[in-house]
C-alpha positions, 0 to 999 in steps of 0.5 A, spaced: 465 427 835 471 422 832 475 427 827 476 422 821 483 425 819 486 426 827 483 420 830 489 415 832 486 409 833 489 407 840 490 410 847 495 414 851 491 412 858 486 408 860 479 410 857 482 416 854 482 417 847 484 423 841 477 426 839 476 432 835 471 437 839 467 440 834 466 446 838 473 449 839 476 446 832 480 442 837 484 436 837 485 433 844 484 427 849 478 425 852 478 421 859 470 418 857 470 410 857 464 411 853 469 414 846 471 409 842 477 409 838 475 410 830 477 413 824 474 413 816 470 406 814 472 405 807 477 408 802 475 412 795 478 412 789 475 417 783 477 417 777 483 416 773 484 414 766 482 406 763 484 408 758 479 413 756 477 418 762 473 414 768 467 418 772 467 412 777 468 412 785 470 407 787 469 404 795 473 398 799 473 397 806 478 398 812 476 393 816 477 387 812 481 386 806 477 386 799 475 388 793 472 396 791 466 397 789 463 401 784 458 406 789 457 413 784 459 417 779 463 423 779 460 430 775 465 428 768 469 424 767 477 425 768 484 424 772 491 426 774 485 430 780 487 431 787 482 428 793 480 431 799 475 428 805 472 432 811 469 427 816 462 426 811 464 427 804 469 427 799 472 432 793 475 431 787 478 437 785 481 439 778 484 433 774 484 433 766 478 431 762 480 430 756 481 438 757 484 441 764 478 443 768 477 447 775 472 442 778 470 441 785 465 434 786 462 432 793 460 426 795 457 422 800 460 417 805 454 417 809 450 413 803 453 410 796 451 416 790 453 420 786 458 426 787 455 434 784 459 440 782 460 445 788 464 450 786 471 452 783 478 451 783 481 459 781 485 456 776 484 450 772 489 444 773 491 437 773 497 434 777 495 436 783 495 435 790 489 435 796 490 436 803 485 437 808 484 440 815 478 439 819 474 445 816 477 445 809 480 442 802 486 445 799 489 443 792 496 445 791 500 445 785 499 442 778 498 445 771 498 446 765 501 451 765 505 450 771 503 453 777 506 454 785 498 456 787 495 453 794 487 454 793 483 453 800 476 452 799 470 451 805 467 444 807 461 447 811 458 450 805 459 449 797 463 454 795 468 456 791 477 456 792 480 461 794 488 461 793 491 462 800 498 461 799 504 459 794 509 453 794 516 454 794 516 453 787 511 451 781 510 444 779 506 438 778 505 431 779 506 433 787 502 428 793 499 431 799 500 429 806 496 433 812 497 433 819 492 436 824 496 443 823 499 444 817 499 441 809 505 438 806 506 438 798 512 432 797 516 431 790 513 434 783 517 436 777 519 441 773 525 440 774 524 433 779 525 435 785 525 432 792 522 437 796 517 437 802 514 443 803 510 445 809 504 451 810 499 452 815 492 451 816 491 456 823 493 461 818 492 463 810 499 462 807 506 461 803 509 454 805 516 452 807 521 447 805 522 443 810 525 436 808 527 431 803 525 425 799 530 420 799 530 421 792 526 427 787 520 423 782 514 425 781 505 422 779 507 420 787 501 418 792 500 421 798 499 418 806 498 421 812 498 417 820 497 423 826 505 423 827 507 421 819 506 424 812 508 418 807 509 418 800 509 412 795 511 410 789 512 415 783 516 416 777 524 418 779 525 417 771 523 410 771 518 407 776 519 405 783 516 402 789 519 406 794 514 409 800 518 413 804 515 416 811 517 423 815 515 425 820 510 431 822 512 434 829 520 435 826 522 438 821 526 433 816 527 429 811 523 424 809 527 416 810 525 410 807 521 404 809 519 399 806 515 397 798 509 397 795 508 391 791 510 394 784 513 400 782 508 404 778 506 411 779 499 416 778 497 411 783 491 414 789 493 415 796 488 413 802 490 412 810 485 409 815 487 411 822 492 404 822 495 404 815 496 407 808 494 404 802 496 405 795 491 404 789 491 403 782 497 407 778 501 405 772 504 403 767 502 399 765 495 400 768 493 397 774 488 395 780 491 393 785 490 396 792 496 395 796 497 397 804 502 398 808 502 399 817 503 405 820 506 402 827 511 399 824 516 401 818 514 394 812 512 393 805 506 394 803 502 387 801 496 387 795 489 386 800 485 388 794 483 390 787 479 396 784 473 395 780 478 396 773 485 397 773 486 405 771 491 411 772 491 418 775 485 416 780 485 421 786 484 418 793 480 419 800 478 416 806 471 416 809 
């Protein structure tokens, strides 16, 4: 089967395509005619703050520029979340509601409907960051207080997270980006840093400093192609629509590529197999949802609006 979160979307040789085998947990080429390019359809946004905490899951397609729908609710209310997504459902995992919570929500790609509580984080927090391999979600970071946990939590059945690994530091606002073989966890504060880290999903594990943002901020979003993470907008102390791109077969710093459509932060990330897209944010509070090419280094260009304008929604893609 097409794996949602490696699939490239294009060939490297006639007939051949990249596929995940869901039998090895690998990813590799496949030489039948009968294997078409894919990824994820739609994009999710949950949550966020209106003002006032929103339960709202959000859905806008890949294919074609428009509007997000309202398709089903999250278990309560909240924001400041990290997003996950496995090839049928997505997460939602902690987030601030009014209280900080250690909530992981499931949801459906496969039908429009409500998300239910799966399981727990190991510690309550908000500012997180998601990652996901192509068997598990991982929530990174966050506060209050201030922590460097990476937790790991399965998607082959509901259970709890288990915290696998550490940052290299403790902060919060942080995005994540993931290959097909490592999670990466970019920018954040206390202090504001400009800091890529890097761990591995073969093995539970601390992660590495592996690069640099072209500048520190924080409440940023977070993008991945199958070659390159992407980090969008954020706070760096004033707003900015900086997307800056770096590269998963090398370790380096990050450079940067182009501009989303306003500055704004606490926005959700999304990637299709072509694109990234940004949504929603602040201040001041906004709908927008803007999207940028993987293929070529460009600015982002608004393609559609969310249901209502909000801050601190979590992403993903499905």
């Amino acid at each position: 089967m097409l794996s949602n979160a490696t699939a490239s979307g294009g060939t490297a040789a006639a007939n051949a395509y990249i596929v995940y085998n869901s039998t090895t947990g690998q990813v590799e080429w496949s030489a039948e005619a009968s294997v078409a390019p894919s990824g994820p359809v739609s994009g999710y946004t949950s949550g966020g703050w209106v003002p006032g905490t929103s339960n709202i899951i959000d859905k806008f397609p890949f294919a074609t520029n428009a509007n997000a729908t309202d398709v089903g609710d999250l278990t309560q209310g909240r924001y400041i979340s990290a997003g996950q997504s496995s090839t049928v459902s997505g997460y939602t995992s902690g987030g601030d509601a009014p209280t900080v919570v250690n909530t992981i929500d499931k949801f459906p790609f496969s039908a429009d409907a409500n998300a239910t509580d799966v399981g727990d984080l190991t510690v309550s927090r908000r500012s997180v960051a998601g990652q996901s391999s192509t068997t598990s979600g991982y929530t990174s970071g966050g506060s209050t207080p201030v922590v460097n946990t990476i937790d790991k939590f399965p998607f082959a059945a509901d259970a709890n997270a288990t915290d696998v690994g550490d940052l290299t530091a403790p902060r919060w606002g942080l995005a994540g980006q993931s290959s097909t073989e490592s999670g990466y966890s970019s920018g954040g504060t206390p202090p504001t840093v400009n800091t890529i880290d890097k761990f591995p999903f073969a093995s539970d594990g601390n992660a590495s400093d592996v690069g640099d943002l072209t500048q520190g901020r924080y409440s940023v979003a977070g993008q991945s192609s199958s070659a390159s993470g992407y980090t969008s907008g954020g706070y760096a102390p004033v707003n900015v629509n900086t997307i800056d791109k770096f590269s998963f077969a090398a370790d380096g710093n990050a450079s940067d590529v182009g501009d989303l459509t306003q500055s704004r932060n606490a926005s959700a990330g999304q990637s299709s197999s072509s694109s990234g897209y940004t949504s929603g944010g602040g201040f001041p509070i906004v709908n927008t949802i803007d999207k940028f090419p993987f293929s070529a280094d460009a600015n982002a260009s608004d393609v559609g609006n969310l249901t209502a304008g909000r801050r601190g929604p979590a992403g993903q893609q499905g």
